[in-house]
N, CA, C and O atoms as a GROMACS GRO file, in nm:
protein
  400
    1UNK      N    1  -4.459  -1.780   8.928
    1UNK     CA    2  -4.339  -1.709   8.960
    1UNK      C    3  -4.219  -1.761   8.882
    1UNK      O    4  -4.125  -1.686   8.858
    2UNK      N    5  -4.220  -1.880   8.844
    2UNK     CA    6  -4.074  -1.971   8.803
    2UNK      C    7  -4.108  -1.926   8.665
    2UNK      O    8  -4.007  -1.945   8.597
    3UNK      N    9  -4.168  -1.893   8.618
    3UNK     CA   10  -4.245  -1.871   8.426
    3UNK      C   11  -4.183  -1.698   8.409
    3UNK      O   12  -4.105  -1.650   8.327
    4UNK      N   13  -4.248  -1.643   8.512
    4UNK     CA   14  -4.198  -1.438   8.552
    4UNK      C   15  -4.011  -1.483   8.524
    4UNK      O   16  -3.937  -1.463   8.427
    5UNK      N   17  -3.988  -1.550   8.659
    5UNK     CA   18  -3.819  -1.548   8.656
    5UNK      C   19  -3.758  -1.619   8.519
    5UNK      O   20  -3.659  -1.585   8.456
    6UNK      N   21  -3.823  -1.697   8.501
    6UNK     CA   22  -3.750  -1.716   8.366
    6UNK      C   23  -3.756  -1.662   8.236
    6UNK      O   24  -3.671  -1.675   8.149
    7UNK      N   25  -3.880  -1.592   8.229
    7UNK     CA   26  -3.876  -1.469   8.097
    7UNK      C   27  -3.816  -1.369   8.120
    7UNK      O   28  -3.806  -1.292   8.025
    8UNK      N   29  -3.728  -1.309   8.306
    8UNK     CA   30  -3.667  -1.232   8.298
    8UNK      C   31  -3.522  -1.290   8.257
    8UNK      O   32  -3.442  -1.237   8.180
    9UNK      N   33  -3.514  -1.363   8.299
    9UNK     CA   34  -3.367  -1.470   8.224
    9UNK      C   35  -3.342  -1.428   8.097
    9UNK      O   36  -3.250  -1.357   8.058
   10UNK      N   37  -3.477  -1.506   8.002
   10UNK     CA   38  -3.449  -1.499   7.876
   10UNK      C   39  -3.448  -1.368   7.854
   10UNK      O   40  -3.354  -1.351   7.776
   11UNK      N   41  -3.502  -1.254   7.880
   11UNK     CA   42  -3.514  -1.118   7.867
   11UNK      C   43  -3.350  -1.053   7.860
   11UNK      O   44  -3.302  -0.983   7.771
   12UNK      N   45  -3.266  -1.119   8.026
   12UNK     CA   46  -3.154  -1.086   8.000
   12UNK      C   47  -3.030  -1.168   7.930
   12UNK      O   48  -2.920  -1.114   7.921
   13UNK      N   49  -3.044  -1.243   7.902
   13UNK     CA   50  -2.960  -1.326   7.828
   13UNK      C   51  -2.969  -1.289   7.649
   13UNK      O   52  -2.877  -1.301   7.568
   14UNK      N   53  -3.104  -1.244   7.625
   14UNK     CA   54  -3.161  -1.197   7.482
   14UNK      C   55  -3.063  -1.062   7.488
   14UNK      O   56  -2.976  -1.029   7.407
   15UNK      N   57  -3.108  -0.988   7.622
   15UNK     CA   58  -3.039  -0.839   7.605
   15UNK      C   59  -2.898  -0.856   7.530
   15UNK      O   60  -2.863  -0.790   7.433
   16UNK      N   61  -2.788  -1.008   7.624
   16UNK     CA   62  -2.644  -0.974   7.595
   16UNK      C   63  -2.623  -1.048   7.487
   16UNK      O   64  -2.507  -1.076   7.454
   17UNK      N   65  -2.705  -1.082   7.433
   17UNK     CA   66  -2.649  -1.147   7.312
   17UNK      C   67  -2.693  -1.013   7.148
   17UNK      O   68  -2.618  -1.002   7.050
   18UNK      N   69  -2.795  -0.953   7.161
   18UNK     CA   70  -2.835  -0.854   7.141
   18UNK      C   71  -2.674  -0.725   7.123
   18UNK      O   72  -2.630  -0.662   7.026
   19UNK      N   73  -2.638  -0.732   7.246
   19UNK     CA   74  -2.513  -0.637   7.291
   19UNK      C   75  -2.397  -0.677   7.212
   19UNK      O   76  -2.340  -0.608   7.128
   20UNK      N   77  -2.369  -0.798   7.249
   20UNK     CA   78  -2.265  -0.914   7.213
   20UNK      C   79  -2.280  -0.861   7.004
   20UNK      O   80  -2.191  -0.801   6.945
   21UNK      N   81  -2.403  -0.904   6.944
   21UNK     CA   82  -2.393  -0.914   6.786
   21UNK      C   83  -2.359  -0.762   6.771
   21UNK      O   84  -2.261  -0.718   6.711
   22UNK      N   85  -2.449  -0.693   6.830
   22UNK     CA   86  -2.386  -0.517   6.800
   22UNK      C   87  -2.285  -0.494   6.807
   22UNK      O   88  -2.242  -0.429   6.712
   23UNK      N   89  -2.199  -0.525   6.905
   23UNK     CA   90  -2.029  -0.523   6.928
   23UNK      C   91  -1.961  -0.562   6.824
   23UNK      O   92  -1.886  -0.482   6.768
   24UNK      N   93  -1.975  -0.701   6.777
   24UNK     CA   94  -1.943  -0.807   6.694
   24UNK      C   95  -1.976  -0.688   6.542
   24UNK      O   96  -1.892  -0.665   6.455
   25UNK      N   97  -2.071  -0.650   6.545
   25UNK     CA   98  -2.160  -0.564   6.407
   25UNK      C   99  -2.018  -0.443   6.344
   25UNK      O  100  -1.963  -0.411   6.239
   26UNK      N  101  -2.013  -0.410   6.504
   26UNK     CA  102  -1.966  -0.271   6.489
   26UNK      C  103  -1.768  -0.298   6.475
   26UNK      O  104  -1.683  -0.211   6.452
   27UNK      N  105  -1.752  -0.413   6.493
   27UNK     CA  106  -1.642  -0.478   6.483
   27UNK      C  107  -1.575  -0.481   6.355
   27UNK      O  108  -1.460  -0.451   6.324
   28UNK      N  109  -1.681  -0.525   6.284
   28UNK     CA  110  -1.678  -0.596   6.138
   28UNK      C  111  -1.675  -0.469   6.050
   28UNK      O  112  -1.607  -0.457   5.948
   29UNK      N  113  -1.757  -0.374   6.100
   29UNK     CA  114  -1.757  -0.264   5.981
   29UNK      C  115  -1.626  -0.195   6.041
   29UNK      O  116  -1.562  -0.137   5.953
   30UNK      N  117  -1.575  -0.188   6.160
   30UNK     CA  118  -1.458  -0.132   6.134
   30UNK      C  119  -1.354  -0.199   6.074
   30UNK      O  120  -1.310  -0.113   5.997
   31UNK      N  121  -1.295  -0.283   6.063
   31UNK     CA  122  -1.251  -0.401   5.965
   31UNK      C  123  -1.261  -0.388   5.838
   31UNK      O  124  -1.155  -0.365   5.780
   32UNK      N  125  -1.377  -0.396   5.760
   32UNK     CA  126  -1.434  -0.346   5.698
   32UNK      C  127  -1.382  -0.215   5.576
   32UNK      O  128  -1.359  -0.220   5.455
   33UNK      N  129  -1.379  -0.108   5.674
   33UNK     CA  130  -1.332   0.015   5.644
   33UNK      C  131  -1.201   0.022   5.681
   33UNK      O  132  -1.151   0.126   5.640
   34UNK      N  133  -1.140  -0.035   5.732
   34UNK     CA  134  -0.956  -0.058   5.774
   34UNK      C  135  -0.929  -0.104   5.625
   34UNK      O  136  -0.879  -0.034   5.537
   35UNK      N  137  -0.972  -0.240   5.612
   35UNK     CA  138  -0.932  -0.280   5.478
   35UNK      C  139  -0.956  -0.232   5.312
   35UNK      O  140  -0.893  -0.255   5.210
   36UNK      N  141  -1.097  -0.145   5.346
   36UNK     CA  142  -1.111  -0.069   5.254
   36UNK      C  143  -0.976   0.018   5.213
   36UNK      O  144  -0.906   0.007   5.112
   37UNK      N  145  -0.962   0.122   5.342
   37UNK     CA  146  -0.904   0.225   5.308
   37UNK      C  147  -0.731   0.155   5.283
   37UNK      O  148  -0.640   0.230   5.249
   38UNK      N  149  -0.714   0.041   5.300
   38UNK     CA  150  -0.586  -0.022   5.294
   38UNK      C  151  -0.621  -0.023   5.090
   38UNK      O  152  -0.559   0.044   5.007
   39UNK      N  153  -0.700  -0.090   5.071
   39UNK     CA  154  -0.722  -0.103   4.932
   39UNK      C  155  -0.723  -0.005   4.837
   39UNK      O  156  -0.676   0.006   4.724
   40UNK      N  157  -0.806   0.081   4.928
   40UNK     CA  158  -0.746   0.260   4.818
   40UNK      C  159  -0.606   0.285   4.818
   40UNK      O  160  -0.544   0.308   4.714
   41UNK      N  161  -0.551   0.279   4.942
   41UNK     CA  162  -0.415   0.297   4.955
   41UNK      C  163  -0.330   0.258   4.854
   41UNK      O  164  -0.240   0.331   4.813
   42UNK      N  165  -0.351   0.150   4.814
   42UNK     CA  166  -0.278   0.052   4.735
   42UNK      C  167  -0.310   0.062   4.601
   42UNK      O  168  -0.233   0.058   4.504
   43UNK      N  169  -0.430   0.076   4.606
   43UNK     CA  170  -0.484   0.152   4.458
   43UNK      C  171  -0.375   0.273   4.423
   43UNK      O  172  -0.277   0.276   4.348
   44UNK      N  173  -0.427   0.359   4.500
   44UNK     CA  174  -0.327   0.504   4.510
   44UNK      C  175  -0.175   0.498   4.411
   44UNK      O  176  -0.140   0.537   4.300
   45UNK      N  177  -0.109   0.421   4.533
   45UNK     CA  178   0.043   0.372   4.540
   45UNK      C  179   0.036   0.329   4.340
   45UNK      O  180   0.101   0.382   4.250
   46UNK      N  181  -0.065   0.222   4.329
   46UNK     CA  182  -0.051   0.160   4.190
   46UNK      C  183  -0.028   0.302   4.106
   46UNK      O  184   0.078   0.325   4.049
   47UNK      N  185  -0.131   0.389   4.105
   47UNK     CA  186  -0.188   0.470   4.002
   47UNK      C  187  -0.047   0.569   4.006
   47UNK      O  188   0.008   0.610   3.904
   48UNK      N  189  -0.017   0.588   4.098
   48UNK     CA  190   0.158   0.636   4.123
   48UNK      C  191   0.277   0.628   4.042
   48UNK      O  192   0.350   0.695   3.970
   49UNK      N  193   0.257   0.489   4.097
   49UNK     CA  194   0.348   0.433   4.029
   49UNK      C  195   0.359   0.445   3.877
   49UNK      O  196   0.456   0.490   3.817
   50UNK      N  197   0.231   0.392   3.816
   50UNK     CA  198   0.240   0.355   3.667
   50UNK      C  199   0.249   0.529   3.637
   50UNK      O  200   0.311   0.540   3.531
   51UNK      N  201   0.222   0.630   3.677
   51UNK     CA  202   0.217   0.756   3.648
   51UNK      C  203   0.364   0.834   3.637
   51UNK      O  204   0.416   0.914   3.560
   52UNK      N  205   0.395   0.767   3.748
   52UNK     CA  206   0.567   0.809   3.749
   52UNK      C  207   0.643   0.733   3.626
   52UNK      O  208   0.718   0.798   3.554
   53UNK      N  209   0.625   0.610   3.608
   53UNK     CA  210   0.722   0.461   3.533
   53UNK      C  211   0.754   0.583   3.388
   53UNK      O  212   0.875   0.607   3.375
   54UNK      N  213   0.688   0.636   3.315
   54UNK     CA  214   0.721   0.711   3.215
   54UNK      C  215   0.834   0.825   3.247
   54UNK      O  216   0.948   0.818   3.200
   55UNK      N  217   0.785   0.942   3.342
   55UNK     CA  218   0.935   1.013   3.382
   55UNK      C  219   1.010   0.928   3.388
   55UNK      O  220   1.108   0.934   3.314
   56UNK      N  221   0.997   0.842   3.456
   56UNK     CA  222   1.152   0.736   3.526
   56UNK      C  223   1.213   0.716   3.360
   56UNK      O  224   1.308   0.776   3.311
   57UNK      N  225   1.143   0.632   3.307
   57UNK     CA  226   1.170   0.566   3.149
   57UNK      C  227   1.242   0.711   3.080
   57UNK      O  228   1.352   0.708   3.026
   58UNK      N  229   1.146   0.856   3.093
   58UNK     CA  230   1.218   0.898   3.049
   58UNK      C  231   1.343   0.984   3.068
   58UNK      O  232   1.389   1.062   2.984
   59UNK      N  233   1.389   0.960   3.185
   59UNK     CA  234   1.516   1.050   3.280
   59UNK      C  235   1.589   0.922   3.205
   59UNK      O  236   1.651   0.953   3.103
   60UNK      N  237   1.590   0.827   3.229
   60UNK     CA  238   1.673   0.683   3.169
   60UNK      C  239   1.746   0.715   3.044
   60UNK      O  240   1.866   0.724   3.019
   61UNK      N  241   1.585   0.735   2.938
   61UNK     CA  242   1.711   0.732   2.782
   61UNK      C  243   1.767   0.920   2.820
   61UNK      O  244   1.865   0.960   2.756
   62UNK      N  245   1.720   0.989   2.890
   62UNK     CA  246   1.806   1.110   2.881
   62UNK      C  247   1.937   1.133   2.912
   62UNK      O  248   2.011   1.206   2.846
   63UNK      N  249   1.978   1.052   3.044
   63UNK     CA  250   2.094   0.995   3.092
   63UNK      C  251   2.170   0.929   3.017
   63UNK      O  252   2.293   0.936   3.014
   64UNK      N  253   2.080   0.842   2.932
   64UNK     CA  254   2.206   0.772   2.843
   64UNK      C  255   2.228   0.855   2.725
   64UNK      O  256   2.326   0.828   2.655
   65UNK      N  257   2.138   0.968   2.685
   65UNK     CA  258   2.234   1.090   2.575
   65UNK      C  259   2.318   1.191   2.616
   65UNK      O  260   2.402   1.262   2.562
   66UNK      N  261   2.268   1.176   2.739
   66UNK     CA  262   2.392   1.260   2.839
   66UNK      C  263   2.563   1.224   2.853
   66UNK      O  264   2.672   1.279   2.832
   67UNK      N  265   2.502   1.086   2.905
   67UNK     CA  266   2.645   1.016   2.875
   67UNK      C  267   2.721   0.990   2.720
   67UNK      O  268   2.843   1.001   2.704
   68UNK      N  269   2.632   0.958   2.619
   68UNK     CA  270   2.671   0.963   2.482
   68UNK      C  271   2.738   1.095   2.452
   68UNK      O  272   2.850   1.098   2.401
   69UNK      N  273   2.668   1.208   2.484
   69UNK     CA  274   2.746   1.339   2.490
   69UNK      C  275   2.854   1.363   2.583
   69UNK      O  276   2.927   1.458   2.556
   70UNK      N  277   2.873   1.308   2.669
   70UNK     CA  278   3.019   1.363   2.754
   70UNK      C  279   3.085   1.263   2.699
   70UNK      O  280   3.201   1.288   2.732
   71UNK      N  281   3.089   1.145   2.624
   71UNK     CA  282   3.183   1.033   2.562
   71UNK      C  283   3.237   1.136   2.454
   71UNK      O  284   3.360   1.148   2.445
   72UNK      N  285   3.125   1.239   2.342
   72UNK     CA  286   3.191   1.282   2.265
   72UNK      C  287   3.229   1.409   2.266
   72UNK      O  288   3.296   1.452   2.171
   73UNK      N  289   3.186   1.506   2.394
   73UNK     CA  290   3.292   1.585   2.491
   73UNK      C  291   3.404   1.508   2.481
   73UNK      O  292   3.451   1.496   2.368
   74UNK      N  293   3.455   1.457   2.567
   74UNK     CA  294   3.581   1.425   2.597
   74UNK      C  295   3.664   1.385   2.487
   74UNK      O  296   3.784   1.409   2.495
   75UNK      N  297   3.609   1.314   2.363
   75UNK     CA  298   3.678   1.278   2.231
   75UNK      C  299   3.736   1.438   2.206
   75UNK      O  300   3.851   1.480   2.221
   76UNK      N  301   3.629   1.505   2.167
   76UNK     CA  302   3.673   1.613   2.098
   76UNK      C  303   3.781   1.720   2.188
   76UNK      O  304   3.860   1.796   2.132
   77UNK      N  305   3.765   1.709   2.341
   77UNK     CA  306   3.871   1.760   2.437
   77UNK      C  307   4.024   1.698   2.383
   77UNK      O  308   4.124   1.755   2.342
   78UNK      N  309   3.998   1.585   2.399
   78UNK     CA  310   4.174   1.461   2.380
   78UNK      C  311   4.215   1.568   2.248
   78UNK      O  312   4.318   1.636   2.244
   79UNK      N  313   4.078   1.562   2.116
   79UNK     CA  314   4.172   1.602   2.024
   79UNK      C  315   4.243   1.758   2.012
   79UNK      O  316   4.355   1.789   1.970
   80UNK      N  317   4.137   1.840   2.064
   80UNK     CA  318   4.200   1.942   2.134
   80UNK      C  319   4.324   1.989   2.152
   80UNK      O  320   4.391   2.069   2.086
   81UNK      N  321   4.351   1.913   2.276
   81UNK     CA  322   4.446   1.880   2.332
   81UNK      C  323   4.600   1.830   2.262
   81UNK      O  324   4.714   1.867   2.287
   82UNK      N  325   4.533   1.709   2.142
   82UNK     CA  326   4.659   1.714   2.078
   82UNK      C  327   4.661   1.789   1.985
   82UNK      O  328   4.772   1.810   1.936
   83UNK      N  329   4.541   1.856   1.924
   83UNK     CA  330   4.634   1.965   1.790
   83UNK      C  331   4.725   2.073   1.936
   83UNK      O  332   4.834   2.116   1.900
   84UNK      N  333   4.689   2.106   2.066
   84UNK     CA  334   4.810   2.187   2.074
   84UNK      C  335   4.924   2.113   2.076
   84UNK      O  336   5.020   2.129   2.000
   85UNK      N  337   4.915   2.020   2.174
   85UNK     CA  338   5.060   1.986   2.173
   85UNK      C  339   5.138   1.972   2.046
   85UNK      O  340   5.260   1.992   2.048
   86UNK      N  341   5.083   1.942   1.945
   86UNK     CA  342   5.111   1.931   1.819
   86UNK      C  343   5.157   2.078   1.722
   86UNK      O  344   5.219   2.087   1.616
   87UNK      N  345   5.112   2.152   1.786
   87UNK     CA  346   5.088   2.304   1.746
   87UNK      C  347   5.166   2.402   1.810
   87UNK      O  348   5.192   2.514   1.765
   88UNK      N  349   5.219   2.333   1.966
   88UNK     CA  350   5.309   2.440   2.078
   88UNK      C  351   5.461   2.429   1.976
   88UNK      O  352   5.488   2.537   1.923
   89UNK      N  353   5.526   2.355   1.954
   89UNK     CA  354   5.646   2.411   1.847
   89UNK      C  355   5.656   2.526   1.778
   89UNK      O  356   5.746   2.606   1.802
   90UNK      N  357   5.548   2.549   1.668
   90UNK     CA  358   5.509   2.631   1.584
   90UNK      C  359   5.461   2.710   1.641
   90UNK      O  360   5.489   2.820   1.595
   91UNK      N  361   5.384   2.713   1.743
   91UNK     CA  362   5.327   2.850   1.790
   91UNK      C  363   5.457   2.929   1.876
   91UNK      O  364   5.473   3.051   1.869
   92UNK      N  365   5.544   2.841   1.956
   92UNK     CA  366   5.674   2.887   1.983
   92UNK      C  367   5.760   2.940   1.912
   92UNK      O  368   5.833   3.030   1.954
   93UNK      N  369   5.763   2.896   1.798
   93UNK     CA  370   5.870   2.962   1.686
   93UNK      C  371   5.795   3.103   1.650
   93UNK      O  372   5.862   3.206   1.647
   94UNK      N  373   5.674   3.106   1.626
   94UNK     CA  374   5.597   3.238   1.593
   94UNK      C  375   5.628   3.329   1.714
   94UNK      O  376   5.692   3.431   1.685
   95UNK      N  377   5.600   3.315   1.832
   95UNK     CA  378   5.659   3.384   1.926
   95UNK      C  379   5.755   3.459   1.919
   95UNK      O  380   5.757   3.574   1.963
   96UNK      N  381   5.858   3.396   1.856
   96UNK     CA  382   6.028   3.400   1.886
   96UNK      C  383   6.056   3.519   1.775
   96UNK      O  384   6.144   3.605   1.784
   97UNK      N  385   5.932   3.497   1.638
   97UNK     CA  386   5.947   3.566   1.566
   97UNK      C  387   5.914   3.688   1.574
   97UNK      O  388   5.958   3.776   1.500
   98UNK      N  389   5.833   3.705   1.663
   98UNK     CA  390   5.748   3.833   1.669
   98UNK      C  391   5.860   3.927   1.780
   98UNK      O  392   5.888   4.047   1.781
   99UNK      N  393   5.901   3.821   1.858
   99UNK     CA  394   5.989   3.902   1.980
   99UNK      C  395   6.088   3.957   1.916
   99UNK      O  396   6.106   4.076   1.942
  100UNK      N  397   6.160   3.907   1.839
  100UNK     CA  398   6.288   3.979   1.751
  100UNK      C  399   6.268   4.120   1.725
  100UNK      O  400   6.352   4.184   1.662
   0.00000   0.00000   0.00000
């Protein structure tokens, strides 16, 4: 009888440890696949990134011919600006002439 009860022992003690590694099993592969899909993620993000870095690079030098061009906008506005003022005399006197 003590030989019966104790192979049912080991029988159940085998069962929870049995239970216990499956748990533990099923633990690990989710883990596993958490960190996987963290690693694609990040993969992802990389492949992104370096994919974008060229637009970026090239909005950059576009911006700076943008700005090179409104520097020489505005030159050529100033001078504009002073041939009239330079020019409102004379264009006043022509006026004056025509009104007569």
């Amino acid at each position: 009888m003590a030989s019966s009860n104790w192979n049912q022992e080991t029988k159940a003690r085998l069962q929870e440890k049995i239970t216990t590694t499956v748990c533990d099993a099923g633990s690990l592969a989710r883990q596993v696949l958490k960190v996987s899909k963290s690693t694609e993620a990040l993969t992802q993000a990389a492949k992104n990134f370096a994919f974008h870095e060229g637009a970026v690079e090239n909005s950059y030098q576009t911006l700076q011919r943008m700005g090179l061009t409104t520097s020489h906008l505005q030159f050529q506005q100033e001078a504009i600006e002073r041939r009239c003022v330079e020019n409102l005399p004379e264009i006043m006197d022509q006026l004056k002439k025509i009104q007569r």
